[in-house]
N, C-alpha and C positions, 0 to 999 in steps of 0.2 A: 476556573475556566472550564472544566469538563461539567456535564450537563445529562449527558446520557450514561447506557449500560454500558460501551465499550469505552467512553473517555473521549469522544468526540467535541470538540468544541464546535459553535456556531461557525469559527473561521475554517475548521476543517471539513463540516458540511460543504460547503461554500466550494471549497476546492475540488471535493468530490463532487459537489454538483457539476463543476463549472469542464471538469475531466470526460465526466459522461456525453456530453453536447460531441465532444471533438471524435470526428468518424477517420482522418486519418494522420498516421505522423507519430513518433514517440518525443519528440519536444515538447510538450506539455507534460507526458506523465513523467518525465523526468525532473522538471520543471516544478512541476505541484510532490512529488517525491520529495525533493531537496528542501524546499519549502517544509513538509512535513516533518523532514527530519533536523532541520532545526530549531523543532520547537523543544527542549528537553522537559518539557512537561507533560508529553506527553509517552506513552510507551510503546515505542516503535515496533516492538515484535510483538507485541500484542495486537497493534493495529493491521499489520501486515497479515497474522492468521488470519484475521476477521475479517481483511480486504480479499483474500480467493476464496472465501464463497457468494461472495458479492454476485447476483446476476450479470451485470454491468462487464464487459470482456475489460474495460479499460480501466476499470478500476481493480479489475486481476492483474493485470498489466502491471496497475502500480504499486500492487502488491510483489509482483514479482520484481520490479526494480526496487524498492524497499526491500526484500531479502536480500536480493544480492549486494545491496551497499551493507546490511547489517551482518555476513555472512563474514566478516573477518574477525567478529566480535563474539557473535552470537554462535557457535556450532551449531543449535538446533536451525537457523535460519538454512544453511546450507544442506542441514539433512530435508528440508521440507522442497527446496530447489532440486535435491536430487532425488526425489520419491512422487511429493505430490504434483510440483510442477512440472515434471520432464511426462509426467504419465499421463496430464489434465489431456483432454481431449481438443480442446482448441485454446 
């Protein structure tokens, strides 16, 4: 299923594409989040780093709501919510 350098599948393009269109509302990046994170082939805190430096604010977005569902699991998740997301600028 993965295809590219981070492990992105065609469906997970797809959702990131489909994420960046919507200008307001967190119901989708929740949405396309949950989605994401049930696919267990893929590696969600991986994906998450590589989703905040993403140009895209909404795809930071859903990077920030993938930490924080990953942040009971993952410690490092929670330290990047408490350093690099509390600090991002918008």
């Amino acid at each position: 299923m993965r295809d590219d350098g981070i492990g992105q599948s065609s469906i997970m393009r797809e959702i990131i594409a489909h994420i960046k269109t919507i200008e307001h509302g967190f119901k989708h990046i929740i949405e396309a989040g949950d989605s994401i994170l049930k696919d267990k082939a893929q590696n969600h805190l991986e994906l998450s780093i590589n989703f905040l430096d993403d140009e895209s604010y909404q795809v930071r977005m859903l990077a920030t709501y993938m930490l924080g569902q990953l942040s009971n699991i993952h410690p490092e998740a929670l330290k990047l919510l408490e350093t690099k997301v509390a600090e991002a600028p918008n």
